[in-house]
N, C-alpha and C positions, 0 to 999 in steps of 0.2 A: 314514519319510523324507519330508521337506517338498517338495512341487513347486517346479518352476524358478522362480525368483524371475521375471518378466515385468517392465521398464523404460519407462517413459517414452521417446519418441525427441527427442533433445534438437539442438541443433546448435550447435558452435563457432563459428560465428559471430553467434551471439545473444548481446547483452547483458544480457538479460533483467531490464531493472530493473524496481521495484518499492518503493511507499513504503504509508503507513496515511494512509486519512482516519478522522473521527470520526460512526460512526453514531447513529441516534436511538434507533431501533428496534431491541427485543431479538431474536436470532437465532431465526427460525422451525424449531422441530426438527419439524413436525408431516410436514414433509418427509422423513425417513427413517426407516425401516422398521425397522433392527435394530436391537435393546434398547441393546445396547452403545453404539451410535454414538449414540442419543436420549441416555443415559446421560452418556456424556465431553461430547455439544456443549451439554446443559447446564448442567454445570460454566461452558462460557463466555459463556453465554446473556445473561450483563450487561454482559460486556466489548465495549464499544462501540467499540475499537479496529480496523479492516480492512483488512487487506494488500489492496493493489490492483497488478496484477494477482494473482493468487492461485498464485502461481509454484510450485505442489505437486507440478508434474517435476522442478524441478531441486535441491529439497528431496529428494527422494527417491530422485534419484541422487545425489545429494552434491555438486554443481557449483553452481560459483557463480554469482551473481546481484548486480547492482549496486544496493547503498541509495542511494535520491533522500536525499541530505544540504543541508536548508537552510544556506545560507553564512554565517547571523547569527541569534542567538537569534528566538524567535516566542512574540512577546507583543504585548500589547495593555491599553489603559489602561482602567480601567475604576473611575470615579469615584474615589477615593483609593487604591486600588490599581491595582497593576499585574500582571494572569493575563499567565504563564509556560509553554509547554510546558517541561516537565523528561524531557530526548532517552530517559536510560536505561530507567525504567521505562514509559516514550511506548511503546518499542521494544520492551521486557519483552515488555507485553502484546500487541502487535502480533504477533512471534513465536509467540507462546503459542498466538496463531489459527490462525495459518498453519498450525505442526504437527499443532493438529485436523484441520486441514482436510486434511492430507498424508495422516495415518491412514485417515481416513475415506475419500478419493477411492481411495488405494492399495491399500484392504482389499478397496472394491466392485470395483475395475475390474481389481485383479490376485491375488485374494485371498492380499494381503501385506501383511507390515506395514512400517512405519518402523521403523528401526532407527537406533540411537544411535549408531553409529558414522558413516551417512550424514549424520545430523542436523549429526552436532559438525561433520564435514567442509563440508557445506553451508556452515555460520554461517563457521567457521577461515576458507575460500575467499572470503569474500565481506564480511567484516567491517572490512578493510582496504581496500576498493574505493572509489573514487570516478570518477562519470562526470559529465562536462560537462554539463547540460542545463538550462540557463536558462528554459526556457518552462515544461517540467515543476516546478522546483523554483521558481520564482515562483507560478504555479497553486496546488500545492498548500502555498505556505505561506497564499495569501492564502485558502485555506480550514480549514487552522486557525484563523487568523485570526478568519474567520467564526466559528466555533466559538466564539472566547471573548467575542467581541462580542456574538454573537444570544444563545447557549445560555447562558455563562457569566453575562452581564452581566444577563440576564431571570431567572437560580436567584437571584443577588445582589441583585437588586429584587424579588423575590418577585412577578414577573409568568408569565402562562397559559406554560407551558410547549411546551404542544401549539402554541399559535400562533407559538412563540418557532422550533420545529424546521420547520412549515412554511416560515417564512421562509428558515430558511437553507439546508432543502433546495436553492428557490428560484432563490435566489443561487446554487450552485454549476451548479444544471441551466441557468442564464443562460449562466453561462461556458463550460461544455461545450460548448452547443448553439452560443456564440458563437466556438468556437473551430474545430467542425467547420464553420460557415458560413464563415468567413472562410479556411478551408484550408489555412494555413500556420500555423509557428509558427517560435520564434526559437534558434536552437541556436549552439556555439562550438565553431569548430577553426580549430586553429594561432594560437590567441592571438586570432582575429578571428568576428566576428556574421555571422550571414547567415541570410537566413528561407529555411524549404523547405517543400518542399508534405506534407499532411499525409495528402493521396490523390491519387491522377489517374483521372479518368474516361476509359476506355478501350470501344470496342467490343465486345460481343462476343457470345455465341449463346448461348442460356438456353431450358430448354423449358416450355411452355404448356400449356396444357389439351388433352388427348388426343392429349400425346406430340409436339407440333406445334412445329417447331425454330424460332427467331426472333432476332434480330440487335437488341440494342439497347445505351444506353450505361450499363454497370456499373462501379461502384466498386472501385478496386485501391488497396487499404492502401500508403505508401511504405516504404518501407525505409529510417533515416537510419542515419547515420552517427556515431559517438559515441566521443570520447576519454576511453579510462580511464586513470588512475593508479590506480596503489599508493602510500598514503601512507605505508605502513611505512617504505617505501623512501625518498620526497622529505620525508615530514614533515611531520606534521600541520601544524603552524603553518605551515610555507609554500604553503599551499594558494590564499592570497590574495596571495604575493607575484606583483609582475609581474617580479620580478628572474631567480627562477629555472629553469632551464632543465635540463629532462627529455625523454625521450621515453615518450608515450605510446602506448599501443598502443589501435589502431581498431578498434571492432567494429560490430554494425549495430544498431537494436532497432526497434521501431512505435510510435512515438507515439500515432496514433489509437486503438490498444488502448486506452490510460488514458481519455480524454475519453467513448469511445463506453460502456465498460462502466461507467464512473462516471454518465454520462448517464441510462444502463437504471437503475443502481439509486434514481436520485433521483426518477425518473418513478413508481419502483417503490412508493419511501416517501412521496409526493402522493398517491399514489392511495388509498393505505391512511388514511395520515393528514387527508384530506375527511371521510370519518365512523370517527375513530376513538375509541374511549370506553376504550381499554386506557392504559397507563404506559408512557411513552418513558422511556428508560434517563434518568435524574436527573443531572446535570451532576456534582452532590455525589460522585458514584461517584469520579469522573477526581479528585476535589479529596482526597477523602479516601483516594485510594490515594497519592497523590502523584504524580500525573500530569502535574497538573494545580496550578501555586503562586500564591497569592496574595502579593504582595509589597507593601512598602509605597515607594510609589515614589521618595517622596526617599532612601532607605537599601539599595536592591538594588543587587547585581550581576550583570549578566546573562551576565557569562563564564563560572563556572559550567556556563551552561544551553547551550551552545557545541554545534554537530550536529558542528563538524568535528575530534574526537577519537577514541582508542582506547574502544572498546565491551567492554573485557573482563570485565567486570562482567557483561552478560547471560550467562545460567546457563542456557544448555541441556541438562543433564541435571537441573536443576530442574522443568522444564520436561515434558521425558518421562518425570520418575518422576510426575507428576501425572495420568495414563495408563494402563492395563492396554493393552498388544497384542491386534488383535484377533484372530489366531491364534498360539495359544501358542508353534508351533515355528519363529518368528522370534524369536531370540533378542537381547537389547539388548544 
């Protein structure tokens, strides 16, 4: 008989969003221990795609979670072409981490596994979702962006690669760093803008060296606010009207989670990348899976390449059969 399956503690009022930046660096397995998990996370050791935040609770219970959907294809011109993210397989493989990454935190911390039925329910819950968040989904488009500019545009000139990913670490650790200093950001409800704080500095009591109580001012995460749709429901293509008129349901999420944990990992990949003599993931990966399109810019269409559509194409039981369970008597 299998032990109690043990859960993540999750809360309905979290909207738990969550989108993919594009890393440099191949995933460090030297970090975990069992054969298995070295095993499966080097299967994705070159996919450079990373769910941010790395939402492996609500995967794993099956609840949903909101995709950062850019409002307008994300591209960028780059000498006679024109690079494209292409959303489906963008997303394929961003998923694809995620799941590792579910397996893997789920096996060590509850020794259980993911299961394909929570999987399907996760993605079903969550694939028709969209949430309002202008600062987040400006952000991180402008660092795809970055992406096809610095990374893309230096593989297509055949310039230093290493110096091409320093840069654009860079640039995104600017932004982060620029967004937790300025401590607001810009969100939408009820049709209208308004910036909110992205923490508040609050008093309060912390202890010291030899247990010794002390009163100063510490950082407290805000809680915003955020309107989701369903677009099953209103429809995809009216997502940009101003005409129509729904109600949305409010839920809360943290901002600063994205800027500060994306911040940690750019500082993480400068440091590395000052003396590094190894291979950054090759731009060519994203191009030749199709991730990644070069187009010729007088003859593209970028609708197509549209984030605001049905995702039923992504293949989640593609996905977990690429996998062994790490203990057998979790059945998929």
């Amino acid at each position: 008989m299998s032990p109690k399956k043990s859960q993540y503690r999750t809360y309905k009022s979290d909207a738990a969003p969550f989108f993919f930046y594009i890393d440099v660096l191949p995933l460090d397995v030297s970090q975990y221990d069992i054969p298995h998990h070295v095993e499966m996370l080097k299967r994705v050791q070159s996919n450079p795609i990373m769910p941010l935040p790395l939402r492996v609770d609500r995967v794993f219970s099956g609840e949903s979670t909101i995709l950062i959907r850019p409002r307008e294809p994300v591209s960028f011109l780059i000498d006679e072409n024109l690079a494209v993210i292409n959303p489906q397989p963008f997303i394929q493989s961003g998923i694809e981490k995620l799941l590792y990454f579910t397996e893997v935190r789920a096996s060590r911390e509850f020794v259980s596994s993911l299961t394909l039925e929570n999987a399907r329910e996760w993605w079903n819950s969550t694939k028709n979702l969209y949430g309002k968040l202008r600062s987040l989904e400006e952000d991180f488009v402008a660092f795809l962006k970055a992406y096809l500019h610095i990374m893309v545009k230096a593989k297509v000139n055949n310039e230093d690669l290493i110096s091409a990913a320093t840069k654009y670490c860079e640039l995104i650790r600017d932004v982060c760093n620029q967004r937790i200093k300025e401590k607001y950001i810009l969100v939408e409800m009820n049709e209208k803008e308004k910036l909110v704080d992205l923490y508040k500095m609050k008093e309060g009591k912390v202890y010291e060296k030899r247990f010794k109580r002390t009163r100063r001012e510490l950082l407290y995460p805000t809680f915003v606010d955020i309107e989701v749709l369903d677009l099953e429901e209103v429809g995809y293509p009216s997502i940009t009207s101003k005409n129509i008129q729904f109600k949305a349901k409010v839920i809360k999420y943290i901002p600063l989670l994205f800027y500060d944990d994306l911040l940690e990992c750019m500082l993480q990949n400068l440091k590395i990348l000052k003396d590094f003599e190894g291979k950054i993931i090759d731009p060519s990966f994203l191009i030749e899976n199709n991730l990644i399109k070069l187009l010729d810019k007088e003859t593209s269409n970028l609708e197509q390449y549209t984030w605001l559509k049905e995702f039923d194409e992504i293949n989640i039981d593609l996905i977990m059969n690429t996998f062994e369970p790490t203990f057998p008597y979790d059945l998929r």
